[in-house]
N, C-alpha and C positions, 0 to 999 in steps of 0.2 A: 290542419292548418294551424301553425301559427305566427300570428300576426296576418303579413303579408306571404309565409314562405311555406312554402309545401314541400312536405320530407319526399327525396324520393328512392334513399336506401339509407343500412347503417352503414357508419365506415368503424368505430370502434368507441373503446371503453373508454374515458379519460380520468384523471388523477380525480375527481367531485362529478363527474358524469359522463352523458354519451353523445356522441357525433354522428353527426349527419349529414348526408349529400343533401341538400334543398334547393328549391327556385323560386323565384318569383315571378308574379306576373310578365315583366318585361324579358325572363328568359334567364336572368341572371344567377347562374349559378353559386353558393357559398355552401361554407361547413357550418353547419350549427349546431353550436356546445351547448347542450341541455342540462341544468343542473338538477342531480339526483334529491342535492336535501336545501328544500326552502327555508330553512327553521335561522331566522334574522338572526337569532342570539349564537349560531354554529358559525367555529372557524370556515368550513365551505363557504356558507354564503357570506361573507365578508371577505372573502378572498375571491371569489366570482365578480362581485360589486366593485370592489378595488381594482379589480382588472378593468373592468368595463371606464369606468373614472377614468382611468392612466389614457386608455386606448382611444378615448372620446376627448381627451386633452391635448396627445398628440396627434391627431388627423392622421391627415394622407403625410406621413414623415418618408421620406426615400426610405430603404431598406427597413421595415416597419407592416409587418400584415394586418391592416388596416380593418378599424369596426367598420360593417355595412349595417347594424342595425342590432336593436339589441332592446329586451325589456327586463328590466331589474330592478321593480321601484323597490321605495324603502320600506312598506308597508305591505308584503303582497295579499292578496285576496285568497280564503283557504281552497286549495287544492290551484291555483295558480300556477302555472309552467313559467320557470324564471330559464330566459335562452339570450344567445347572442350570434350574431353571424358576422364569418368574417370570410372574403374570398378563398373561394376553391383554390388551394397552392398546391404545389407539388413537393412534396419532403425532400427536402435539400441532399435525401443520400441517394434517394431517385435518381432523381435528375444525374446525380455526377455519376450513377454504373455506367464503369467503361471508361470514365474520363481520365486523362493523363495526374501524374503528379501534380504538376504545375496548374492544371484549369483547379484542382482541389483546392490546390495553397490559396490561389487568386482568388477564389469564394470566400476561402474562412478569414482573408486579407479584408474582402470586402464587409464583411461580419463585423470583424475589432474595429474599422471604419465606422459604422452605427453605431458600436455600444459606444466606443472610446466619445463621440459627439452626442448622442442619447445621455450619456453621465455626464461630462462636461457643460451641458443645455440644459439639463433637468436633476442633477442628482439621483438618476434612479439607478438599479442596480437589480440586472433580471433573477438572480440564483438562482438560475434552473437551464444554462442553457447545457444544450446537450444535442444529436443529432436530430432528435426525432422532434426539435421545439427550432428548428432551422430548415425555411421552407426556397422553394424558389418561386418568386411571383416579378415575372419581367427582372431579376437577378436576385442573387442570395437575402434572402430576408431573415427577418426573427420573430417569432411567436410565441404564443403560450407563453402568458405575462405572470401565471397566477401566483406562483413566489415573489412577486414584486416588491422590494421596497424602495422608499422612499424617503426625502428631507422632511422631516418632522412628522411621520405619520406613525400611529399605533402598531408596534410590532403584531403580528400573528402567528409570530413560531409557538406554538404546543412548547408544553413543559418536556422534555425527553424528545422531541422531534429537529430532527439533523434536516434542515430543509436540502431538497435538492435531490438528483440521482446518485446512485452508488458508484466509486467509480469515477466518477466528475466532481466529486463533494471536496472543496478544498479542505486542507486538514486542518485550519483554525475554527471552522465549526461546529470540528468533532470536541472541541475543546469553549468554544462558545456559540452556538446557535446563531444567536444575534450579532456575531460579528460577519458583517455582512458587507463591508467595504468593495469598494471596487476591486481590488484583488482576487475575490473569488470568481469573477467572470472571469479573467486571465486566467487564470488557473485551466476552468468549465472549457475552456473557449481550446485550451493549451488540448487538455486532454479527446475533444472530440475531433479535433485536428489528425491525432494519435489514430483515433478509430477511422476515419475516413480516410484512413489511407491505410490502414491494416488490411487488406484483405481477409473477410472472413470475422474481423473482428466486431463483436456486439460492445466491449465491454474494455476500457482502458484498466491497465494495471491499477493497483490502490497505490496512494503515495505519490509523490514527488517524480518525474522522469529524471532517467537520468542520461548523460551523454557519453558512458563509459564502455561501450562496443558491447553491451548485455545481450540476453535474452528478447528482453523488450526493448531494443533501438528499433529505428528507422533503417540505421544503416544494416544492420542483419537482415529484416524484413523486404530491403527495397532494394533492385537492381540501379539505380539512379548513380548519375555525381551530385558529388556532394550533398549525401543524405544525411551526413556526420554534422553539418552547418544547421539543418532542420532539425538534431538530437539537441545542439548547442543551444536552439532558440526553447524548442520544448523545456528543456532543465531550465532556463530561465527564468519561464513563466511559469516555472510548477514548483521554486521553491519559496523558501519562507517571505511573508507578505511585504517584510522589510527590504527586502531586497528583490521584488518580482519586480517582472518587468510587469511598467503600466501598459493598458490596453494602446494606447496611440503608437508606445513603441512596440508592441508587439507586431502592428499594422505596420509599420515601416521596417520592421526586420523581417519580414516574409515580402515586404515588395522589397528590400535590397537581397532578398534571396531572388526572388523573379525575374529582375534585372542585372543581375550580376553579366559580365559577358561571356559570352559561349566558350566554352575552352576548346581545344583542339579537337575531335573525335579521335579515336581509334579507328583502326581499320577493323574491318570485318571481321576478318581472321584473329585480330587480337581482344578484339571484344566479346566472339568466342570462345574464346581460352582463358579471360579474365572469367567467364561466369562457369565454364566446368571448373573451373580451380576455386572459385568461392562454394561450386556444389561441391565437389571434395572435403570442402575444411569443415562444411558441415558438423561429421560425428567427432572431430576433434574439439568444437565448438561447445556441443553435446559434453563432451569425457570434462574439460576446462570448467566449464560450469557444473559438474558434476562434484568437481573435485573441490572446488572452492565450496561449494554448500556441505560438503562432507566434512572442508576443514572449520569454517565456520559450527556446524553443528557441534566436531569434536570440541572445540572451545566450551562452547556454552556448555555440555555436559562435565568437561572439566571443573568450571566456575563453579557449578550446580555442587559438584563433591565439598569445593573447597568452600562454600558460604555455608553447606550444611554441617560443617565439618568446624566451624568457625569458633563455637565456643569450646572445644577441646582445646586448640592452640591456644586462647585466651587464657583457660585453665593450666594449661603447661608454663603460661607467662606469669600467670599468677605464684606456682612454684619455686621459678629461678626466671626473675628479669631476664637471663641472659639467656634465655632457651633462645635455640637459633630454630627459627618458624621462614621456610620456605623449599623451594624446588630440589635442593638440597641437603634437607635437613637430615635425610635419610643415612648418610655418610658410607659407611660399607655395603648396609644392606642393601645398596641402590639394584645389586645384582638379582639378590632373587627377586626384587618386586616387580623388576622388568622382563622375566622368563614369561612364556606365556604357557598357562593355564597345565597340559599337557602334552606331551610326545606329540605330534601328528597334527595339532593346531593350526590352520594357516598363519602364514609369515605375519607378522604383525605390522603396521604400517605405521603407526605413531604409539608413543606410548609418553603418559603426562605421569607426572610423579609432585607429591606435595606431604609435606609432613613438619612437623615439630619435634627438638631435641633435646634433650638436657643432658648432661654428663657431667660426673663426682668421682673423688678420688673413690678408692675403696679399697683398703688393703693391700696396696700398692698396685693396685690395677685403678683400669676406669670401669663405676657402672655409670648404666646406661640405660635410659627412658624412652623409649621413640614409641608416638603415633603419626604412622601413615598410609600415604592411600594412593592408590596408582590405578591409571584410565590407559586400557590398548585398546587398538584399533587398528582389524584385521582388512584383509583385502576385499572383504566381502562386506564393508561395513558396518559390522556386529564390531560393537564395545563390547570389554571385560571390566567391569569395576572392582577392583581390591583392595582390602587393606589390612595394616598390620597395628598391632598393639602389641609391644616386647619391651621385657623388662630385664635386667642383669648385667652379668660380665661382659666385657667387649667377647668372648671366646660362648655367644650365645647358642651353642649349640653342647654345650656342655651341662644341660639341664639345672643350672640355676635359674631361679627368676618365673618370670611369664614370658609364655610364646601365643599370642593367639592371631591367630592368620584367618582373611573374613575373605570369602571370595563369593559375588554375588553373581545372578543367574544373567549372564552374556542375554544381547538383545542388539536389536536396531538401532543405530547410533539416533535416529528419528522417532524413537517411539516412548509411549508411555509406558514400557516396559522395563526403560532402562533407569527412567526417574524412579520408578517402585525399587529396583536391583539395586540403585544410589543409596536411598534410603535405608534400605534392609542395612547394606553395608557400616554405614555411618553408625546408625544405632548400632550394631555392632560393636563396635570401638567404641561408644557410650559403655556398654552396657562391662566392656572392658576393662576399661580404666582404671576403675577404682580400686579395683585386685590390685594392678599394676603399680598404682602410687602408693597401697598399704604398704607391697614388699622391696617397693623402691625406698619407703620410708624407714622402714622396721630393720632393712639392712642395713643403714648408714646410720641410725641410729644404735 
């Protein structure tokens, strides 16, 4: 027993303790959060107590799971069980297996309806909602207060601790803890939205939504109209604080989603052949997003050549101001830097080229200074990192000068393999140069 309530199973572990089915006397069934560590002076208990406070100040609030009873004094007695009970609800993802789109939307409608009057009446600010903290008790409620803050009360964020779930964690308190504005329930609110309606899904994307027909849309995910207007409101609410939508308008832009009016239906027949035709475009879907993250990667491995590569060109500027430093700069050689590797290679699919120039009369010819560096990328998505250090006559095949060609060990355009192969190369053309600029100098001198 305690108090008045007698445990009569576990239900689970929570973020400072454990739960439990209980009843009392009169039959009344609640959960009771039993806290693991009594110790006054621990973040737990001051966030257990603060809850209890908040939950004992707002009563019986509509959409609100209500204390039924609770002992937390300030002083406990040693070995004392600090618990609170609050009605037996049903987890808010329960209840909706099975439910349509629209009963979804109308719950987490009614959700931003509490928080949006919960902040506006009290200043508080839950940071932690999430599915599993969103119950149903007589319609969608909110629970599990214990990230709570409030107008003018002592923070209790840990030094290093990102309050909240992963996942749902807005991204200005990866950047300050204690910014804890109403914005991040928008955010919390935006992204569990996300997950109750993903099939299958535990766990929203990290970051910002976006409404760009992705991977992670609604409208990929969802046979529905206009799922694309549900993508529009998510990206709204999940980007940067200054411009998020507040929770009131969030509530009103999913009930002017709710309300909107019906459009025509299709018929049968073509509502069929609209959803084998979206199962079709599927692996095209697949290939398009394959494609863009292969070109995105190619970039960034590009970059990678060209910022490591970066005080060679400053050196070549230091030389002759007018060294010509870019895509470029390679001028005839551009040909071999672009052949790929050997005979038999697969077709190459892109190939990035960067380097620095310099060129002096000489004898009535031009010599000529080049470092650079060339990035392919074959059909298999294996990079080739190259580069060249040459020094001499434009007629560089005629054995004056320096020739030093760097070719590093091909990899995954994704891997840590091919940063090591960047590497190797560049120091390369370091370790080059300086040959290069002796006989570049000692000729012209």
């Amino acid at each position: 027993m305690l108090g008045r309530w007698t445990i009569v199973r576990y239900i689970e572990k929570g973020g400072n303790g454990e739960v439990y089915e209980a009843t009392d006397e009169s039959g009344t069934r609640g959960a009771l959060k039993l806290l693991s560590n009594a110790d006054t002076g621990k973040v737990p208990y001051k966030r257990f107590a603060r809850e209890v406070d908040v939950l004992k100040a707002l009563g019986l609030r509509p959409g609100i799971v209500p204390l039924l009873d609770a002992n937390v004094p300030e002083q406990p007695q040693k070995g004392e069980r600090l618990w609170y009970v609050m009605p037996l609800a049903s987890p808010l993802r329960e209840h909706l297996a099975g439910a349509s789109v629209s009963e979804v939307v109308a719950a987490v409608r009614e959700i931003a309806r509490v928080l949006a009057s919960l902040c506006d009446e009290t200043g508080i600010v839950h940071r932690d909602i999430k599915p599993a903290n969103l119950y149903w008790l007589d319609g969608p409620a909110v629970g599990d207060f214990g990230l709570v803050e409030m107008p003018d009360a002592q923070s209790l964020t840990e030094n290093g601790r990102i309050p909240g779930a992963f996942g749902f964690i807005a991204d200005e308190l990866f950047r300050d803890p204690d910014d804890s504005g109403p914005p991040v329930d928008v955010y919390s609110l935006a992204k569990t939205l996300w997950v109750l309606l993903v099939e299958g899904a535990d766990f929203p994307p990290q970051g910002p939504l976006r409404a760009d027909q992705g991977p992670a849309t609604l409208v990929r995910a969802l046979t529905i109209e206009r799922a694309e207007e549900l993508d529009r409101i998510l990206e709204a609410a999940t980007t940067w604080p200054a411009e998020r939508l507040t929770m009131e308008r969030l509530a009103d832009e999913l009930d002017a989603w709710l309300t909107a009016p019906e459009r025509a239906r299709p018929d049968e027949a073509l509502a069929e052949a609209v959803a084998a035709a979206k199962r079709s475009m599927e692996p095209i879907f697949v290939a398009r997003d394959a494609g863009a993250r292969r070109a995105e990667l190619f970039a960034a491995a590009a970059e990678r050549i060209r910022t490591e590569a970066e005080d060679l060109f400053v050196s070549m500027q230091v030389v002759d101001p007018t060294a010509e430093v870019g895509s470029y700069a390679i001028g005839t050689m551009g040909n071999l830097l672009e052949l790929t590797q050997s005979i038999g290679d697969p077709m190459v699919v892109e190939t990035w080229h960067y380097g620095a120039k310099i060129v002096r009369d000489y004898q009535g010819a031009h010599r000529r200074l080049i470092v650079a560096f060339c990035l392919e990328l074959d059909e298999n998505a294996i990079a080739y990192p190259n580069g060249l250090v040459i020094e001499g006559v434009e007629e560089f095949h005629s054995g004056d000068g320096v020739l030093k060609q760097l070719s590093g060990d091909p990899a995954p355009i994704d891997s840590v393999a091919l940063d090591r192969s960047i590497v190797d190369v560049v120091d390369g053309a370091h370790k080059a140069l300086p040959d290069a600029l002796r006989t570049f100098t000692e000729a012209v001198e």
